[in-house]
NUSEGU-480634 format. One record per residue: x, y, z of N, C-alpha, C in turn. Coordinates in steps of 0.001 Angstrom, whole numbers, plus 500000, padded with zeros to 6 digits. Layout:
<sites>
XYZXYZXYZ;...
</sites>
This chain:
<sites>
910770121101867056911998120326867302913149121266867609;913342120322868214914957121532869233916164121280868706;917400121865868792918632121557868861919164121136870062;919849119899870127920009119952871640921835119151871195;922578119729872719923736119018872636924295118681874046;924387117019873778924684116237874656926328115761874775;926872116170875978928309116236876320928300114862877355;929231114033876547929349112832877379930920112816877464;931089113007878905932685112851879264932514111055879402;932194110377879693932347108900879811931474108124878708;932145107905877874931499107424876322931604105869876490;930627105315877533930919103751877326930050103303878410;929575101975878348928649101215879363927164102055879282;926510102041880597925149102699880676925455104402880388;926681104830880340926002106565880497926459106380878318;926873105499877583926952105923876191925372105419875948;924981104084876004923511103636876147922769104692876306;922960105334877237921596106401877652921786107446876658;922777107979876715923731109282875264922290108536874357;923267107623873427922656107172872098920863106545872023;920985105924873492919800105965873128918740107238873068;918516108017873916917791109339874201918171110301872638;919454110010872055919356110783870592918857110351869502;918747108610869658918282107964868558916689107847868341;916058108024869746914464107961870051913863109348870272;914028110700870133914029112053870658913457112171869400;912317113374869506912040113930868342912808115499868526;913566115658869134914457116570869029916222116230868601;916492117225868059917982116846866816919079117043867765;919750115805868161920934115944868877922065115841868802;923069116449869136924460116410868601925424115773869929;925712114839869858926536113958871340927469113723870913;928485114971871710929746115147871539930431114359873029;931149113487872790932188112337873663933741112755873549;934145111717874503935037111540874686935268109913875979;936812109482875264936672107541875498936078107636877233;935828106424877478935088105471878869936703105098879459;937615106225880105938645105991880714938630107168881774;939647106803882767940221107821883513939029108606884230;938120108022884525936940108962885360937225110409885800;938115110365886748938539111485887838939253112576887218;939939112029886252940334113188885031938801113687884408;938380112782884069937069113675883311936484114777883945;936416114058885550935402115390886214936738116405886589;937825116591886546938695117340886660938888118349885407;938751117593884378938893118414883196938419118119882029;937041117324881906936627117329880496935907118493879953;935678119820881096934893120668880563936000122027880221;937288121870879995938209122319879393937808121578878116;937788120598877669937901119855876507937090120467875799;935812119934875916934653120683875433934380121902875220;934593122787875946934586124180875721935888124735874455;936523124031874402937443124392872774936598123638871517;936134122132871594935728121069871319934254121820869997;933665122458870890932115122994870120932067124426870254;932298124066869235931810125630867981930966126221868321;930349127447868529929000127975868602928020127254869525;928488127035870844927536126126872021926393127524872071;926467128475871409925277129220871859923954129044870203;924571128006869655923569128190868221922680126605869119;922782126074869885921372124831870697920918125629871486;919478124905871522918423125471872549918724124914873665;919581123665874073919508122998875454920708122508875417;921059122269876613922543121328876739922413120090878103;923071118867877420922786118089878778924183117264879042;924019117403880360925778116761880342925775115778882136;926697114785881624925792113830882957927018114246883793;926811113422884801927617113321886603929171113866886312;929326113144885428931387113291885513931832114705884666;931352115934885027931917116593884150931501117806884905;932619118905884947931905120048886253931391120889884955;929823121298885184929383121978884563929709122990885050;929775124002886171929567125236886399931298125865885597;932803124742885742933562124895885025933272125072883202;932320124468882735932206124859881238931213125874881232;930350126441881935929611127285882384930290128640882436;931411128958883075932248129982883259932844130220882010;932953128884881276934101129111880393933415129708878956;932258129123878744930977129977877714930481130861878117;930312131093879251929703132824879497928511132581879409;927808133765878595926290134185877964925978132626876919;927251132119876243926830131771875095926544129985875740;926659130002876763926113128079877208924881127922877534;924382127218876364922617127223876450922178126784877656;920942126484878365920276126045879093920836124628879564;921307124385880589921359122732881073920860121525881910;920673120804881572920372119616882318921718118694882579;921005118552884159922693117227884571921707115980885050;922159115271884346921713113717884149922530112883885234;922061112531886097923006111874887090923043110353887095;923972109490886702924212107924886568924262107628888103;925251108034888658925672108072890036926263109614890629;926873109576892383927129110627892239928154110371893172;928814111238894039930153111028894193930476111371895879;928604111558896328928726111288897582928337110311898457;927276109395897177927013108188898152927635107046897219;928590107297896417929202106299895547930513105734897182;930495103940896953931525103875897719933077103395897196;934105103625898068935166103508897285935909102421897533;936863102247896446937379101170896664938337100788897762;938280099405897962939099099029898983940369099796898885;940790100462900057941771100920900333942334102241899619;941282103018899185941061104407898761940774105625899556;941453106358899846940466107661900514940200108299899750;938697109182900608938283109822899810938786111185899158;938131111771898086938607112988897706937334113498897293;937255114599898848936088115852898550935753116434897415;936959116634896816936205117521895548935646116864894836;935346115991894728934733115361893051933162115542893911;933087115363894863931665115657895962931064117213896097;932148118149895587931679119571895163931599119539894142;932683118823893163932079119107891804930586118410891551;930089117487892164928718117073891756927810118208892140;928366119173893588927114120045893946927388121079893473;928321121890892644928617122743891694927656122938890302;927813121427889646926971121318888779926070121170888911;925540120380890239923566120778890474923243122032890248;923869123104891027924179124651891032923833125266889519;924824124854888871924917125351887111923999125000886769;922917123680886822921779123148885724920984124115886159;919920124300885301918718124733885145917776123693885931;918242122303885786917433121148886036918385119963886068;918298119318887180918920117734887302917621116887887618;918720115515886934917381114570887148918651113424887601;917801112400888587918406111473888830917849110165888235;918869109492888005918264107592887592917058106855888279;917149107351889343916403106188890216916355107317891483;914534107159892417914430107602893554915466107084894329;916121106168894637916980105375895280918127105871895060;918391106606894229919800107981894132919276109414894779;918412109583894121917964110521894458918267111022896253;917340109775896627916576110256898510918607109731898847;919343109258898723920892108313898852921263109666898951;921469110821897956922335112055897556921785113175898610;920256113157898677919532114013899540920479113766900805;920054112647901260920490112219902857921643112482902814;922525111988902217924147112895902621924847114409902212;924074115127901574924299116177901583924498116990902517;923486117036903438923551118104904687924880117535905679;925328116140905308926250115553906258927816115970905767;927721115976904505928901116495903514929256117911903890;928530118750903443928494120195903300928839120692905151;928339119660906158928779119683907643930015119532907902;930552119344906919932234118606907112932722119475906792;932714121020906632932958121956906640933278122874907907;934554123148908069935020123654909376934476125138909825;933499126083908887933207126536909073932340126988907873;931428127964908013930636128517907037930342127861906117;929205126241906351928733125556906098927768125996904797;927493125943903526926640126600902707925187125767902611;924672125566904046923682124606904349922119124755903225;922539126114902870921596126746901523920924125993900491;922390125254900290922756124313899068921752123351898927;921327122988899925920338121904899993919187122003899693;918340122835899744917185123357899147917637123766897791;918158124721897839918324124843896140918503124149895065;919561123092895489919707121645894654918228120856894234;917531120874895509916447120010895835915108120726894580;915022121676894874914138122978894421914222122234892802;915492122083891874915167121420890165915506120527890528;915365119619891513915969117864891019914927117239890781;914961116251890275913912115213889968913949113812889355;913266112752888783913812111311889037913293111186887634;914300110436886600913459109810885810914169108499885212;913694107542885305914561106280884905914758106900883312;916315105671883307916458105807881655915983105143881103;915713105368879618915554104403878649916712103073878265;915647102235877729916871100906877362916592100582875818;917250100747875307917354100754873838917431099043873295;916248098059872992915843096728873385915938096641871709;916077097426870903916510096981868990915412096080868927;915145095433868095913975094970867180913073094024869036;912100094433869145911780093398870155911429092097869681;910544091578868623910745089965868297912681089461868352;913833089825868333914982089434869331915054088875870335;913741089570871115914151089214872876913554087883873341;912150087858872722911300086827873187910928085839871680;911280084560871476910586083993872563912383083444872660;912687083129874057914235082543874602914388081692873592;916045081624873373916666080500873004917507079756873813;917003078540874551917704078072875761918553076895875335;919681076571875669920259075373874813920327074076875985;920705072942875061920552071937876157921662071868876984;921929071349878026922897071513879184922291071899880198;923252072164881546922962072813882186922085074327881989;921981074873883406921494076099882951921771077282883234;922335078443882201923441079192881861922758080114882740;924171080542883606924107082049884147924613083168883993;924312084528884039924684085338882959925100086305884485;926276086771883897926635088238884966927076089330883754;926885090131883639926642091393882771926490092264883218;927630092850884319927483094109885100929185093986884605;929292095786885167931114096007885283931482094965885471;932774094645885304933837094019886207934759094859886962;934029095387887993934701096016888880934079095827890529;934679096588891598934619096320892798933002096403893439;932345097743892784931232097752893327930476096508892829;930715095606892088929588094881891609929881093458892544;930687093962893303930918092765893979931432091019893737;932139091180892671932196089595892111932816088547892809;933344089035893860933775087573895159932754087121895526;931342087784895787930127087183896397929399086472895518;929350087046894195928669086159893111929534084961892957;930619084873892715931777083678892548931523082580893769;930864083159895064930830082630896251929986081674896098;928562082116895615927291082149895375927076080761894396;928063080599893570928371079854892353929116078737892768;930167078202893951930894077810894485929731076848895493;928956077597896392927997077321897082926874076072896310;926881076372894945925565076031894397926161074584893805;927662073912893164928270073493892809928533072606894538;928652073195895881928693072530897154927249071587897209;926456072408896188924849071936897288924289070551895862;925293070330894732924873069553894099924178070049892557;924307071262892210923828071514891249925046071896890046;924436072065889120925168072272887790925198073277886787;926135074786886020925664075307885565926593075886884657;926655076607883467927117077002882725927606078237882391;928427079119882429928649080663882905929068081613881822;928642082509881714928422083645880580928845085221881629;930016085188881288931070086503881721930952087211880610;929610088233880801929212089415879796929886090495880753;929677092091880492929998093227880388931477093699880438;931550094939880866932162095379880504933215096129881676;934749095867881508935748096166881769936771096876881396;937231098322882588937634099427881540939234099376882354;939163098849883215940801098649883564941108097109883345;942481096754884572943146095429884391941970094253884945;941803093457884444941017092352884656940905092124886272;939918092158886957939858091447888226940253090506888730;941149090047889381941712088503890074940291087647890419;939323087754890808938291087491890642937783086578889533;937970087139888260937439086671887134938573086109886660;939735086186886830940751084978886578940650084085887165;940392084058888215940540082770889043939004081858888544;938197082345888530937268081578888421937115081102886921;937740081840885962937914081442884266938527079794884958;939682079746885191940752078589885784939453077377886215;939005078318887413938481077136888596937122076535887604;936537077054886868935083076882886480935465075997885140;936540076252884686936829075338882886936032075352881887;935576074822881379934659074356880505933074074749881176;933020075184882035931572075941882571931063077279881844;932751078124881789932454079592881448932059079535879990;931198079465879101931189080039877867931365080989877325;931549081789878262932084083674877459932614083905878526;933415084869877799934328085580879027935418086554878250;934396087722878893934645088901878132933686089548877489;933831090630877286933253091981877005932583091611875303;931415091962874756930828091301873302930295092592872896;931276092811871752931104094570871179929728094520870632;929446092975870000928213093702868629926932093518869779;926025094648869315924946094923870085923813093611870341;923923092996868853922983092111868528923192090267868983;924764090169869452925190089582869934925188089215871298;925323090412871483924827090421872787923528090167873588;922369090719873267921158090269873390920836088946873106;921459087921871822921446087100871590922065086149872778;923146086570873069923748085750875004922374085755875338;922097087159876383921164087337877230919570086163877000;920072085723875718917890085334875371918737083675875598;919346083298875603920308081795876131920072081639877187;920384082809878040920485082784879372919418082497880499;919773081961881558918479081139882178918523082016883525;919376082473884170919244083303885134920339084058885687;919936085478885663921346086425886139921161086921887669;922284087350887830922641087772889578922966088930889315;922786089316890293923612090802890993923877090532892352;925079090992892736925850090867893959926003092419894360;925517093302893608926143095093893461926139095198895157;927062096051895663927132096794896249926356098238896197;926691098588894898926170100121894534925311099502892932;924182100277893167923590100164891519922225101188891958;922163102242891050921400103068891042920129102992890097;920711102231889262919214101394888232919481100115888359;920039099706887602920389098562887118920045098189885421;920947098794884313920313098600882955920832097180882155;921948096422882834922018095520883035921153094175883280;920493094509884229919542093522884818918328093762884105;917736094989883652916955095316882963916674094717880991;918476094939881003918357094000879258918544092565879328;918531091990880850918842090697881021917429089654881264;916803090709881968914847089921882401914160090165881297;914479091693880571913821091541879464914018090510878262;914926090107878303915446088927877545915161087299877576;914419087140878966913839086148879453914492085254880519;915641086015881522916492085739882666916030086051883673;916016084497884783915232084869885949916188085878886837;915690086874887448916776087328888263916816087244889509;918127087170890289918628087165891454919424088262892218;918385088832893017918911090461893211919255091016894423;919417091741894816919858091863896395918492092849896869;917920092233897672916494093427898631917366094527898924;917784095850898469918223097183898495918911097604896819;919434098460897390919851099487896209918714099952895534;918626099990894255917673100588893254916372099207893041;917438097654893466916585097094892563915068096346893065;914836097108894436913171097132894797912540097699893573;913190098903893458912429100373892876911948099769891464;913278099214890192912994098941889034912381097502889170;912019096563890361910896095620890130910129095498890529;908803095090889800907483095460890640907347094242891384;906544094799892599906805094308894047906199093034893838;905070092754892729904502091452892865905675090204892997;907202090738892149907981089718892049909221090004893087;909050090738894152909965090962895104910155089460896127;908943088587896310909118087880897049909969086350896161;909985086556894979910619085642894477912370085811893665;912621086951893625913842087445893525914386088457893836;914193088838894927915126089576895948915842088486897196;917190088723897401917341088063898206917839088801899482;917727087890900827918274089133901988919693089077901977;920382087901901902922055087875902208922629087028901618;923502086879901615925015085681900988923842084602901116;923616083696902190923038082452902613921964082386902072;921431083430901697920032083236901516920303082867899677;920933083802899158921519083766897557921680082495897157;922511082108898176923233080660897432922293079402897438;920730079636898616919934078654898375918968078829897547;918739080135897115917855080313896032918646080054894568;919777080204894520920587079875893374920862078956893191;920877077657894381921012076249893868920174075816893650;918667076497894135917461075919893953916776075972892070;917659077118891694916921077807890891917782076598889830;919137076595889868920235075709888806919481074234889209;918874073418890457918716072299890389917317072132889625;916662073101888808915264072718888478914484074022888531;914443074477889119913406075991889428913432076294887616;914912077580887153914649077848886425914147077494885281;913898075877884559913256075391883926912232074660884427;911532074886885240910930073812885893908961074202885818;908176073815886452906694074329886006906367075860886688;905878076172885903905441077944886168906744079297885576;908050078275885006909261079201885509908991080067883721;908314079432882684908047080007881352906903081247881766;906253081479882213905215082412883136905880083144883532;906896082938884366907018083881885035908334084457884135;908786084540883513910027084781882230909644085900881878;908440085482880978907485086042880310906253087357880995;906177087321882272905911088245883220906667088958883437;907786088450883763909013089950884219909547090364882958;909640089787881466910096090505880875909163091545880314;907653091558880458906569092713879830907255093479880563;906799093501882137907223094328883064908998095222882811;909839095118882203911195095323882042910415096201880512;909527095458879711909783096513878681909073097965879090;908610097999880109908127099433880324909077100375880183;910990100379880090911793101061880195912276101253878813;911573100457877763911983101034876701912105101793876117;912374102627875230912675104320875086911434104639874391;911038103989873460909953104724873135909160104531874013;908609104411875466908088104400876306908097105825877206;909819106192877469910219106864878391910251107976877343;910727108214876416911371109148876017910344110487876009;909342110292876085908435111480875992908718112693877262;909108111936878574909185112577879604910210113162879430;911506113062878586912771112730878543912280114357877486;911889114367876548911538115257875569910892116555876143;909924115943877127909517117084877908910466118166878642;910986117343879496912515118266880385912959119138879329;913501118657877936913710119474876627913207120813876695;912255120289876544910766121399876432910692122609877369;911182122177878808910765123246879479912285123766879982;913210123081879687914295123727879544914628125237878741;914314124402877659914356125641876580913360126799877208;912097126577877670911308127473877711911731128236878960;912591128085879590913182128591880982913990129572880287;914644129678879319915401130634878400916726130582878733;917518130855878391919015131249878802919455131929880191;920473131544880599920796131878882522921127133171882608;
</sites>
């Protein structure tokens, strides 16, 4: 058993999940040192000032792992000899992440991601679907260079990267199954950010559409929101009334899962989603899902159920979503298939994954100090 210490500049949503879970399931002893789920662009600007005052003796662990938002090769410089071995854990990254309406971009946070590929010993990405996303624009990035292109970079990065989904930390599994569905309509669950990439005008659209085509349903405004509320989700609190049953962010863990096993079917509208751990604690829970054919979420479902919840576009969403609220999701075969996609979802559970997760450990350390 190792010492290992895990530096989380963004302490909240999927990258604290992955933190706590990977320390709580590890047969190696971890120390996950944070800081709050605010101010992103500050973090990768300067949380590795923080840290480097922050921990004592970073040369008494065998390994160090520190995800996307934080320039390693900056805390790297700043420990010298004494910064153990690292791994960079990538959630997302900051060249195929897109930005918000009416943002330009800013290059550096796009070097600081290839800086810290640089510094690890070893990166791993969430999902092939980040992975081959980061590959492909690299050589296009590093081209945007007016001269003396470090086209190098690209192999070398490539040379330790590698893919490993995260774990999902699913707490007692008799919780998940068997559903608790209540009478009424039938509840739909959104449990992603509330922010731009997740797209919530199209899901709201989607919901609007299904309410046009004659159906009926009940709405559960789960996750989590780290700035000012979306106009989006105000307006539709208003327009929907007595539809929304939650609305808002649900701290206790167990509470939460408890929504999700209510719930009769969730959406994704994402723009950007590199896993999806969301959608993952939502099918495992016994929620049919409604997903978009791209991003990650071919990759995390197996293809047998691609032809029944992937969708191609807006039009296509809103007829599988009225179909699903007029009868589908309770309707014959729909307990089967619940119960199919959620085995399939527990394959990501940590004590599942974590071995691979332990391994990287393993050969980290055995790579020795830089």
């Amino acid at each position: 058993m190792a010492r290992v210490l895990f530096l989380n500049p963004f302490h909240g949503g999927s990258h604290r999940a992955f933190a706590e879970g990977w320390a709580k399931h590890s047969r190696h002893a971890f120390d996950v040192v944070t800081l709050p789920a605010r101010f992103w662009k500050w973090r990768m600007r300067g949380a590795a000032l923080h840290f480097a005052r922050k921990v004592e003796e970073p040369g008494r662990y065998g390994g160090l792992v520190v995800t996307d938002l934080m320039s390693l090769s900056d805390l790297k410089s700043l420990w010298g000899p004494a910064c153990p071995p690292a791994l960079a854990y990538f959630h997302e990254n900051q060249l195929s992440y897109p930005l918000p309406p009416g943002e330009a971009i800013d290059y550096q946070f796009g070097f600081t991601d290839i800086t810290t590929c640089l510094a690890a010993q070893r990166v791993l990405f969430n999902s092939r679907f980040q992975h081959d996303a980061f590959f492909n624009r690299l050589p296009g990035f590093l081209g945007m260079m007016p001269e003396y292109p470090p086209r190098w970079v690209v192999e070398a990065i490539r040379s330790r990267a590698g893919v490993l989904h995260p774990g999902v930390d699913f707490g007692d599994a008799d919780i998940l199954l068997p559903r608790r569905p209540e009478d009424g309509p039938p509840l739909v669950i959104w449990n992603h950010r509330w922010e731009f990439d997740k797209e919530p005008a199209a899901f709201f659209a989607a919901l609007d559409a299904a309410l046009a085509g004659g159906a009926e349903f009940r709405l559960a405004l789960l996750g989590e929101n780290f700035q000012v509320v979306p106009k989006e989700f105000e307006a539709a609190r208003e327009r929907y009334g007595p539809r929304v049953v939650q609305y808002g962010y649900v701290e206790s863990r167990d509470a939460y899962l408890d929504g999700l096993r209510r719930g009769d079917v969730v959406v994704s509208t994402a723009i950007q989603e590199n896993f999806g751990m969301s959608i993952v604690e939502a099918v495992a829970s016994g929620c049919l899902p409604l997903l978009p054919r791209r991003l990650a979420y071919p990759e995390i479902l197996p293809a047998e159920f691609h032809a029944d919840c992937l969708y191609e576009d807006a039009g296509d969403l809103a007829v599988r979503l009225t179909a699903l609220l007029r009868g589908g999701a309770r309707g014959d075969g729909a307990g089967r298939r619940r119960a199919d996609l959620a085995a399939a979802m527990r394959t990501y559970a940590w004590e599942h994954v974590v071995p691979a997760f332990d391994l990287e450990i393993d050969r980290l350390i055995a790579s020795g100090r830089p």
